[in-house]
VOVOGU-7557 format. One record per residue: x, y, z of N, C-alpha, C, O, CB in turn. Coordinates in steps of 0.02 Angstrom, whole numbers. Atoms other than C-alpha are relative to their C-alpha. Glycine has a CB too. Layout:
# residues N
    n_px    n_py    n_pz   ca_px   ca_py   ca_pz    c_px    c_py    c_pz    o_px    o_py    o_pz   cb_px   cb_py   cb_pz
       X       Y       Z       X       Y       Z       X       Y       Z       X       Y       Z       X       Y       Z
...
//
This chain:
# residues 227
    n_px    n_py    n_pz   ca_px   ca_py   ca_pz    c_px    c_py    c_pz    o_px    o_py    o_pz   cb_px   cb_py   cb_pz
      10     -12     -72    7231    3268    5896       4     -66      37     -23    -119      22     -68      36      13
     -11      70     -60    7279    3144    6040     -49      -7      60     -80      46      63      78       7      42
      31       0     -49    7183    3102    6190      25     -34      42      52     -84      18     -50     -12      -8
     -33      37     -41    7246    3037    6344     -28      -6      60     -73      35      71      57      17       6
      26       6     -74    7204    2992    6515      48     -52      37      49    -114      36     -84     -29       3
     -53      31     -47    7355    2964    6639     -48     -47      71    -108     -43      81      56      79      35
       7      55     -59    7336    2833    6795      74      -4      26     116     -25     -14     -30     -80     -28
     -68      15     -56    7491    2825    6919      12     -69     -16      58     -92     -50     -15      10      93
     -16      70     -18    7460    2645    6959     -20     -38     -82      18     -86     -85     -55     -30      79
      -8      30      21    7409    2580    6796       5      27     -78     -29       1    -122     -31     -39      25
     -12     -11      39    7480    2684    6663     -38      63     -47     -69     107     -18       3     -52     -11
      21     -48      42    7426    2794    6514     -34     -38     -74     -14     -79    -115      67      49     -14
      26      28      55    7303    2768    6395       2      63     -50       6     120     -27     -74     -34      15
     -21     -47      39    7324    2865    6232     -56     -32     -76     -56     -90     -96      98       1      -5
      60      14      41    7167    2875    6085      28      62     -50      32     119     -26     -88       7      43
     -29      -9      58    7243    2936    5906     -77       9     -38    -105     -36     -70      56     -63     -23
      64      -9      55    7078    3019    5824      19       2     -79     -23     -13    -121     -40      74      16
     -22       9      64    7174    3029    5667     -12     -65     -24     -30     -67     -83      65      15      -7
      23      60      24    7144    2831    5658     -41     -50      35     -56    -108      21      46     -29     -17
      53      23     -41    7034    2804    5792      25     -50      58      -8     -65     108     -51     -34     -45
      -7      31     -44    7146    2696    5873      12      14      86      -3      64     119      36     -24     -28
      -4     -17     -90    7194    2666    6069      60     -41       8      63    -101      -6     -75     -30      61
     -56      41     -22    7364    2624    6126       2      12      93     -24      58     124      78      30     -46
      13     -21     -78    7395    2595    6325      78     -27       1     103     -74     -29     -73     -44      59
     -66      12     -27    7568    2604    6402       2      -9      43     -48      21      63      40      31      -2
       7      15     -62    7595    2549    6567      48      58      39      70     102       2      19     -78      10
       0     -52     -15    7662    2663    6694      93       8     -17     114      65     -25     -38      10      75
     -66     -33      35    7862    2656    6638     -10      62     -57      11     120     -57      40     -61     -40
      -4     -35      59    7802    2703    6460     -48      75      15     -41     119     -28     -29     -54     -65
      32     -50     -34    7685    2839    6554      48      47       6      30     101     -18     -28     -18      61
     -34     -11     -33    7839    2897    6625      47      63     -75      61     122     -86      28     -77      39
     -49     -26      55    7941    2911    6464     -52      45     -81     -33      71    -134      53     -90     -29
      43     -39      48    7784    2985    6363     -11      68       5     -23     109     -39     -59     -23       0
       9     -78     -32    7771    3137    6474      57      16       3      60      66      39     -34      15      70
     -57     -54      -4    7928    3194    6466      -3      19     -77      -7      77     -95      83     -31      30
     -22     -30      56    7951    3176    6276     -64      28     -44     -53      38    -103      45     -52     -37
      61     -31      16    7762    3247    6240      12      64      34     -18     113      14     -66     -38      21
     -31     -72     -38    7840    3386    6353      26      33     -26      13      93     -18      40       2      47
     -63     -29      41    7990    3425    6235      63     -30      30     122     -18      17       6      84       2
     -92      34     -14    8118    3322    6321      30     -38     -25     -12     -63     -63      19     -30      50
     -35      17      48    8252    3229    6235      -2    -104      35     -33    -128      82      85      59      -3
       1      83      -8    8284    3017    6243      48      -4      78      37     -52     114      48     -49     -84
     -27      -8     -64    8411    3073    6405     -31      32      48     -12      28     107      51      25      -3
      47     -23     -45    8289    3159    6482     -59     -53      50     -74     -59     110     -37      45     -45
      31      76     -18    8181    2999    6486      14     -37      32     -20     -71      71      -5     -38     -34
     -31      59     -33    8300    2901    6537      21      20      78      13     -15     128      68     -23     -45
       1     -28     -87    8348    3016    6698     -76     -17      27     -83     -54      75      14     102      10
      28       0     -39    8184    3032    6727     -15     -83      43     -13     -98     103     -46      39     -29
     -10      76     -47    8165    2827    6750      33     -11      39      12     -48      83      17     -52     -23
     -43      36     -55    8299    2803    6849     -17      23      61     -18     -11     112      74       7      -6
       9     -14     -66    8254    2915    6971     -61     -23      24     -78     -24      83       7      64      12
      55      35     -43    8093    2833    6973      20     -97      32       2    -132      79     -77       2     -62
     -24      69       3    8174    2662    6952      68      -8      39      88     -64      24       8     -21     -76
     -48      14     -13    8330    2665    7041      49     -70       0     110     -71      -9     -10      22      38
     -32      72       2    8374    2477    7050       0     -25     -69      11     -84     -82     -40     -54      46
      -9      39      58    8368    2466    6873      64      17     -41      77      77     -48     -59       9     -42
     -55     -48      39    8526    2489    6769     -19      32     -59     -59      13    -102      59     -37     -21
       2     -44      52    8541    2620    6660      -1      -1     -83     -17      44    -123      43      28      14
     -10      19      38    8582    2509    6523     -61     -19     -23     -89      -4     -76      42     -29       7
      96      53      28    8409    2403    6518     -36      81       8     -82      72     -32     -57     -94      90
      42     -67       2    8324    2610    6545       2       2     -75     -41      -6    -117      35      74      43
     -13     -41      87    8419    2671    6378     -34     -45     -42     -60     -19     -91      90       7     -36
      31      53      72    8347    2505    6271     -47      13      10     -79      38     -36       3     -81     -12
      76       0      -5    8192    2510    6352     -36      58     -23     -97      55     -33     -20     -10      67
      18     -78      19    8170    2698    6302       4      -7     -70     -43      10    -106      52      63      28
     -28       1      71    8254    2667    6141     -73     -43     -42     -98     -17     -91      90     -52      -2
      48      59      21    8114    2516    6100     -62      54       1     -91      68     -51      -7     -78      60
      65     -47      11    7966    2650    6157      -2      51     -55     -51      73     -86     -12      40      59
       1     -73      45    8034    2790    6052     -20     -54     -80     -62     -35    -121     106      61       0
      11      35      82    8034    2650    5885     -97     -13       5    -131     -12     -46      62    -105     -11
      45      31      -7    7873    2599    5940     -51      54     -19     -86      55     -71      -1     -32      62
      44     -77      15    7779    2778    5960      -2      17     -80     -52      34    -111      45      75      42
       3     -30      55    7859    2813    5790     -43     -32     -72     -67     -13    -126      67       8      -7
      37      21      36    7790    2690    5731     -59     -33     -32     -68     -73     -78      17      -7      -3
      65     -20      11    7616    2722    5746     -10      62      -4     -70      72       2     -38     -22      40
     -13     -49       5    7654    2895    5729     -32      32      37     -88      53      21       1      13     -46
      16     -27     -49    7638    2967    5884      70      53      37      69     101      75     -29     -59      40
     -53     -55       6    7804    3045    5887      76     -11     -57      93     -64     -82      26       8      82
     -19      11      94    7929    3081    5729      74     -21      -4     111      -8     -51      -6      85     -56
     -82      12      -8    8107    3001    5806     -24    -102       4     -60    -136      41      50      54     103
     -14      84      16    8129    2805    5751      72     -13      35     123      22      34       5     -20     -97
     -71      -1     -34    8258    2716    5856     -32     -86      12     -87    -113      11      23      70      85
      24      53      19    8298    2544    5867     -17     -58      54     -10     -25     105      42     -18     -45
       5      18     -51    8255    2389    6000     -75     -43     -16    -113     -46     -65       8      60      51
      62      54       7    8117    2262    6042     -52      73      48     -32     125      73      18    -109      56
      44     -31     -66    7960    2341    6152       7     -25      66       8     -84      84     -71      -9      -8
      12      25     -66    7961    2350    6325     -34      15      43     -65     -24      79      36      -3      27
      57     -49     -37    7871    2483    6408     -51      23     -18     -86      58      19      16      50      16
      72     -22      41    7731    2511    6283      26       9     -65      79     -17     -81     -42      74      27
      85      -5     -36    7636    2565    6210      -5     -63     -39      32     -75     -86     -70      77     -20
      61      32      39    7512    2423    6159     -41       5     -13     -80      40      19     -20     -29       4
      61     -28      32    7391    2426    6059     -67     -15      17     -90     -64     -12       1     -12     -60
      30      33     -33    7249    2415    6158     -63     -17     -50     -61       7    -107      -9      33      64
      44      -2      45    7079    2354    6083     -57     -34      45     -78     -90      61      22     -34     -68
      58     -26     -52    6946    2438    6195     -72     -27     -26     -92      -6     -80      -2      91       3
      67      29      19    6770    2339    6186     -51      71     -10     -59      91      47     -29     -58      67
      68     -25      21    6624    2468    6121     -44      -3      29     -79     -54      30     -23     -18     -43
      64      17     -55    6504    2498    6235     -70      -6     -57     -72      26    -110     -15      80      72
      68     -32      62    6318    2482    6138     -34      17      60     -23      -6     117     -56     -64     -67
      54     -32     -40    6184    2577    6220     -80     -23     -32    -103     -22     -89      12      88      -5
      72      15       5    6008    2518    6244     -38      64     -30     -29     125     -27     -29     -20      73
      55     -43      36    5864    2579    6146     -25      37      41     -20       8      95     -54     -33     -32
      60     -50     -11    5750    2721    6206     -49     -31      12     -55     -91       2     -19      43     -51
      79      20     -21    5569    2715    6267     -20     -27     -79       1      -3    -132     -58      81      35
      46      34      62    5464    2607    6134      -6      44     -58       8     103     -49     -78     -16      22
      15     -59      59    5428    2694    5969       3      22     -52      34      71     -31      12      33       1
     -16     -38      59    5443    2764    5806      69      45      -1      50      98      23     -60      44     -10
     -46     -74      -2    5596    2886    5799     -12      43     -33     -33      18     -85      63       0     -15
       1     -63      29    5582    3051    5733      33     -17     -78      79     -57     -77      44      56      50
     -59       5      53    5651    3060    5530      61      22      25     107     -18      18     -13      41     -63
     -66     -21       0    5793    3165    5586      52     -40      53     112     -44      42      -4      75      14
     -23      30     -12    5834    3064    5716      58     -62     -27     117     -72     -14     -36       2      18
     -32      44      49    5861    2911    5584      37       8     -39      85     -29     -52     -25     -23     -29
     -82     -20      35    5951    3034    5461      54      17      24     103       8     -13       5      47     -36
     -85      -8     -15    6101    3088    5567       4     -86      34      56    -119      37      28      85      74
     -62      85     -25    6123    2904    5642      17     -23     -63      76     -38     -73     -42     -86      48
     -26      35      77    6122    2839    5452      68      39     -21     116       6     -40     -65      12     -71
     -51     -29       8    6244    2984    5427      68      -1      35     125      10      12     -20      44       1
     -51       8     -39    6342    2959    5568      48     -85     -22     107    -101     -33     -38       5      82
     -13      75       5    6356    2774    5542      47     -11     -80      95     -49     -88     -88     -45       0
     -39       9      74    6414    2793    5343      48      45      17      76      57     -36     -40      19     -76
     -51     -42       9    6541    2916    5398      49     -50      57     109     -54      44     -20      89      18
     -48      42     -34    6622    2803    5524      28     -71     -26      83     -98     -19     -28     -11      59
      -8      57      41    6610    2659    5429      45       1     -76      85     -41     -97     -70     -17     -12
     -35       1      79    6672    2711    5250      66      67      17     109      57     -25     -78      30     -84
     -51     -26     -11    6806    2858    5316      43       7      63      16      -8     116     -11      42     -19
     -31      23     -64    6949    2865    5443     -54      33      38    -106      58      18      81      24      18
      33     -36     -54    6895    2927    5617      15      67       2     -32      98      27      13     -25      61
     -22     -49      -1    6997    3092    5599     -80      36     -61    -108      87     -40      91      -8     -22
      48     -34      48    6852    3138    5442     -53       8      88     -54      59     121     -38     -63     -91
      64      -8     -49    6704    3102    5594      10      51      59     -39      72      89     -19     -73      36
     -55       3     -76    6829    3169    5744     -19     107     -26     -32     152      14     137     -58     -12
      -4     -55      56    6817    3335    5603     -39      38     -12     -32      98     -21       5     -16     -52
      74     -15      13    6647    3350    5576     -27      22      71     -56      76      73     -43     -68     -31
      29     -13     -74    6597    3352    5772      26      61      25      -5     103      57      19     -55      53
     -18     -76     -18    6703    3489    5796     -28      61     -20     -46     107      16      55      12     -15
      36     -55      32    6638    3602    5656     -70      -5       8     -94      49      -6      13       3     -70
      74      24      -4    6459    3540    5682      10      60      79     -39      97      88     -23    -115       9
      16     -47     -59    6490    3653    5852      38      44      30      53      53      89     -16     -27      45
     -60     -61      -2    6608    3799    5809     -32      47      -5     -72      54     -52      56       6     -51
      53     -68     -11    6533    3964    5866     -67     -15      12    -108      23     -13      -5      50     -63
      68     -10      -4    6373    3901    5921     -14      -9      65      33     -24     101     -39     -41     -41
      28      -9     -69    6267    3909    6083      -9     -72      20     -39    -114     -12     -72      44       4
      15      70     -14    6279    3756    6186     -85     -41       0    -139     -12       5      31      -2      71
      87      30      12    6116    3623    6167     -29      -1      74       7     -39     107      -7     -96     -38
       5      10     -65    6036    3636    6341     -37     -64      10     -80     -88     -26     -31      56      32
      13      47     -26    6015    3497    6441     -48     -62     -36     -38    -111     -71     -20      27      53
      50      35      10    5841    3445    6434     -12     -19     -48     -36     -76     -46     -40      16      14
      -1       2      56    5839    3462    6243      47     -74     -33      30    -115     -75      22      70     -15
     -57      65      15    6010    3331    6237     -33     -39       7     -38     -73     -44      63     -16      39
      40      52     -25    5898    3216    6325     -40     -38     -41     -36     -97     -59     -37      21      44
      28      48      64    5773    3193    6201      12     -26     -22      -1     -86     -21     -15       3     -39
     -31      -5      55    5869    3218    6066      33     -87     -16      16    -126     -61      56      64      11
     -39      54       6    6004    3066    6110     -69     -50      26     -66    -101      -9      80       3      50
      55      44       2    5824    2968    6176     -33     -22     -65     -46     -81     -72     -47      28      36
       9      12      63    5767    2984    5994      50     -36     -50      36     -82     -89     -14      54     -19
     -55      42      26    5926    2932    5925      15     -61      17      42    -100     -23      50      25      10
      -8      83     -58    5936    2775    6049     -48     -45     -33     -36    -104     -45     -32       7     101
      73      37      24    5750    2729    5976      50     -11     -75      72     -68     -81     -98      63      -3
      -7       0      66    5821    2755    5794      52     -64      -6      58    -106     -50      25      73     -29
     -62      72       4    5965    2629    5835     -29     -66       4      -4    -119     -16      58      -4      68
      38      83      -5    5828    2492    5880     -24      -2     -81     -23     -60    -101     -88      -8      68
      23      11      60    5769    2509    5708      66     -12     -49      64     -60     -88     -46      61     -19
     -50      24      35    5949    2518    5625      23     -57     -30      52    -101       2      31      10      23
     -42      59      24    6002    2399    5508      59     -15      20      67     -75      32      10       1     -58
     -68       7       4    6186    2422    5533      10      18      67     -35      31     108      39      40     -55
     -36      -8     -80    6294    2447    5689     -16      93      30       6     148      14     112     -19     -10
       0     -56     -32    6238    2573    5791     -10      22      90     -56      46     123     -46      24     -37
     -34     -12     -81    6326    2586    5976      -6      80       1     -32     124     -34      99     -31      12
       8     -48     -15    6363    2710    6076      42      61     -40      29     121     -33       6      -9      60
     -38     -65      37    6501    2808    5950     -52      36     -52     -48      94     -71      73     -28     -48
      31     -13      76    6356    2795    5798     -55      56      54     -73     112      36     -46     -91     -60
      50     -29     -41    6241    2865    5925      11      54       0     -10      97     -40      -8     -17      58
     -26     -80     -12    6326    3009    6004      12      42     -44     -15      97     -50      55       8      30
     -18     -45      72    6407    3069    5847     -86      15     -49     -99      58     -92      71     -64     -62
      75      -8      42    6222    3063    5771     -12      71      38      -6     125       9     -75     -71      17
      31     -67     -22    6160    3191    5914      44      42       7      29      89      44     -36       1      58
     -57     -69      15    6326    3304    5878     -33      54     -53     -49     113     -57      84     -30     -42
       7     -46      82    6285    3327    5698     -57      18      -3     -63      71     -35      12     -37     -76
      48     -34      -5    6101    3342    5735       5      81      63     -25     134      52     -50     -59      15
      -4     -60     -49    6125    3479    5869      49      48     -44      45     108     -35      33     -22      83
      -9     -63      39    6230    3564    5739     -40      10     -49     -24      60     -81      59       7     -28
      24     -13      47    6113    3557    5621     -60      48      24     -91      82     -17     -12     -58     -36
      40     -42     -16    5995    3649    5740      17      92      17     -17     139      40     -23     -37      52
     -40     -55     -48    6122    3789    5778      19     -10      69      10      40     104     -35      58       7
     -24      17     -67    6190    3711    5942      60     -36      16      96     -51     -31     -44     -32      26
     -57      31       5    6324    3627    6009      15     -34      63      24      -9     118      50      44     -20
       5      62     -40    6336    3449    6091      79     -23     -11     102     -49     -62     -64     -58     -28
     -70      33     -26    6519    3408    6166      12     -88     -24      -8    -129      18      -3       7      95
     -16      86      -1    6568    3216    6098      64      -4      31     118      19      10       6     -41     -80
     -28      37     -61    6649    3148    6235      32     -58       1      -8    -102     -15     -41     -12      38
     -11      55      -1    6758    3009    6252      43     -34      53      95      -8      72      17      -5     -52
     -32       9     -70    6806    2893    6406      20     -65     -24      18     -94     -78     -48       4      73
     -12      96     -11    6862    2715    6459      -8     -35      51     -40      -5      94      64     -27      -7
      19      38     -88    6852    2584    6614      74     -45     -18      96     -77     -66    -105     -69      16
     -74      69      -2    7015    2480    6638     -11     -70       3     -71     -80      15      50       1      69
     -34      56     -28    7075    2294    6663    -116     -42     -31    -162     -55       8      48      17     124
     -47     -20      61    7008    2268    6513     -46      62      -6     -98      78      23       9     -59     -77
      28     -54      11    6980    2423    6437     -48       1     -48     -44     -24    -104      40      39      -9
      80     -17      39    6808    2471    6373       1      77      -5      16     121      35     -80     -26      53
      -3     -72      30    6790    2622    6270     -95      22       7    -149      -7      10      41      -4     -99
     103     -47      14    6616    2756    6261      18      52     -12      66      88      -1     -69      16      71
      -9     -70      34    6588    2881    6186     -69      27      15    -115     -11       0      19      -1     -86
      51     -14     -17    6444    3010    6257       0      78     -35      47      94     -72      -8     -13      75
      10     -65      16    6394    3187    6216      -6      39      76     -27       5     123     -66       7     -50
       4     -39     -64    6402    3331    6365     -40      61     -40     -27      94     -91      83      21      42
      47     -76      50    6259    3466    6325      14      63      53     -11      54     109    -116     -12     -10
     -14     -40     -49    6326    3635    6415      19     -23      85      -6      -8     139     -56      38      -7
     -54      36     -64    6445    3540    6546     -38     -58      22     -10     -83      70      18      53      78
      18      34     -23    6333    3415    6574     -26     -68     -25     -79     -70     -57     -25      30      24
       7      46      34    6350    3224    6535     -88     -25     -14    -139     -18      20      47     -47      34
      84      11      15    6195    3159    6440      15     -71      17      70     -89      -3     -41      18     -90
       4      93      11    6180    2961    6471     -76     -20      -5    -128      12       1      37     -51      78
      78      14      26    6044    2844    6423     -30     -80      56     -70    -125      41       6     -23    -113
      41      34     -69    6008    2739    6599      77      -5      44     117      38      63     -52     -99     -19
     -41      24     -52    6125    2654    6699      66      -5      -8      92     -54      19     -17     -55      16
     -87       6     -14    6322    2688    6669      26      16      48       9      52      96      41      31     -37
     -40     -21     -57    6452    2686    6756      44      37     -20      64      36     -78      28     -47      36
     -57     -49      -3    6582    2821    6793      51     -15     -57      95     -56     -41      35      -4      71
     -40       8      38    6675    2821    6641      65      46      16      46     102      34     -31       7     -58
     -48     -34      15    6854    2896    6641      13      30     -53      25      -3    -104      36     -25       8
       4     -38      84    6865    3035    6504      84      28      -4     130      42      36     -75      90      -8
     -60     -11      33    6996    3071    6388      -3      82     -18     -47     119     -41       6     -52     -66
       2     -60      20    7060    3222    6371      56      17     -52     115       4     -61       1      38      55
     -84     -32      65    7148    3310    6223      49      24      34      47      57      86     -11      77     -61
     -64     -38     -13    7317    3352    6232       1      63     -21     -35      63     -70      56     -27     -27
      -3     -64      -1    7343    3535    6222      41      17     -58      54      76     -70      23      24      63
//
């Protein structure tokens, strides 16, 4: 599964849960991503640039298309190899990690500490597609977690991260109160956004449509799966 989040003015960012990575294209390779994520062909692409590009020749379009399509393929993001330097994207971006502050003072709950330990050895020792895997089934057929309940929940988890030995930001976090909220019979949305110029990645939980955060963020831009 892909995730993306278009921008006019400064392009397309694109998050590969299969390896967790984040590539960002600027808005040519934007241009030439949506058509051929559409079903359109390497001439399709290239019309569509020109008519956005008119002053460019057609010649520097076709390489520059030609260079994206080798490029996509070869992070496998789409399955046609073709040959050329890069020009329009994507790059590989490498989005800073937000960490999230601890919780009110405290002890954490055990279960709290076992899904972050769990979360944390599953991100750490397998790709992201295994964790990306788990969050889903952790909240297939079940009743969303309401609100007030998320609240705690990721508050207890926040505390458990001040005690953590090992890295535990905001992905070890959130993914903690996924797999605990499935383990209660419920089901906590993991969420994932960014902020541009440079790009900073987060990752939050939404409990029945509604983002949980743990004080003071800002408006993150969320990614949405491709269909």
């Amino acid at each position: 599964m892909i995730y993306q989040l278009a921008d006019d003015e400064r392009g397309l960012v694109l998050v590969d849960v299969r390896t967790g990575e984040c590539h960002a294209l600027n808005p040519p390779g934007m241009v030439t991503w949506s058509v051929l994520s559409s079903g359109g062909t390497r001439d399709d692409a290239v019309s569509a640039l020109a008519s956005r590009y008119p002053a460019v020749p057609g010649d520097r379009l076709r390489a520059d298309v030609d260079a994206l399509l080798g490029d996509l393929h070869q992070v496998g993001l789409v399955p046609v190899a073709a040959p050329g330097d890069l020009a329009v994207g994507p790059s590989r971006a490498r989005p800073v990690e937000v960490p999230m502050a601890a919780g009110p003072p405290g002890r954490p709950g055990f279960r709290a500490a076992l899904f972050l330990a769990v979360a944390a050895a599953v991100l750490l020792l397998f790709p992201f597609k295994v964790a990306h895997r788990l969050a889903l089934r952790a909240g297939r057929n079940r009743r969303a977690l309401d609100p007030a309940t998320a609240r705690r929940m990721v508050a207890d988890v926040s505390r458990a991260a001040g005690w953590f030995p090992g890295r535990a930001a905001c992905l070890q976090i959130s993914l903690a109160t996924v797999l605990w909220a499935g383990s209660k019979g419920r089901r906590a949305d993991w969420c994932f956004g960014v902020l541009p110029d440079p790009y900073t990645f987060h990752a939050w939980i939404e409990a029945d449509g509604e983002r949980i955060t743990t004080g003071d963020e800002p408006s993150y831009h969320r990614l949405r799966p491709l269909p």
